[in-house]
C-alpha angles and dihedrals in degrees: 000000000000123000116284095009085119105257091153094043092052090055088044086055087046095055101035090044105031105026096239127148120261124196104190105194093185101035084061091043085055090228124104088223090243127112098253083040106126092051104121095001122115122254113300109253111239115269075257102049085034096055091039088057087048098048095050096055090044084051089060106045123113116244085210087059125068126250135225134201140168114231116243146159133267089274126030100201106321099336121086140177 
């Protein structure tokens, strides 16, 4: 979807109304994905820092539960997996 057409806020609805798991790439990056996306956001974590958060959610959720995740590209802002 486009920038700014809610895609986040959609997955965050998924998960608070219907119980669903969330993964948010770029709320974890700290970085919207945009290009403006870092304005306002707290320092971005290192790749490092950035794949090890990741892993560890991906580690806890349930395989009986669905799964969402936004779509992104290879880097949000300056992290990467």
């Amino acid at each position: 979807g486009r920038t700014g057409s809610g895609k986040t806020d959609l997955l965050h609805a998924l998960r608070d109304e219907f119980g669903a798991q969330m993964l948010d790439l770029e709320g974890e990056a700290h970085h919207r994905g945009s290009t403006f996306g870092a304005l306002g956001r707290p320092k971005q974590p290192t790749s490092e820092q950035y794949e090890n958060t990741l892993a560890v959610q991906w580690a806890n959720f349930r395989s009986d539960v669905p799964l969402f995740i936004e779509d992104e590209g290879a880097h949000v802002g300056r992290v990467g997996v």
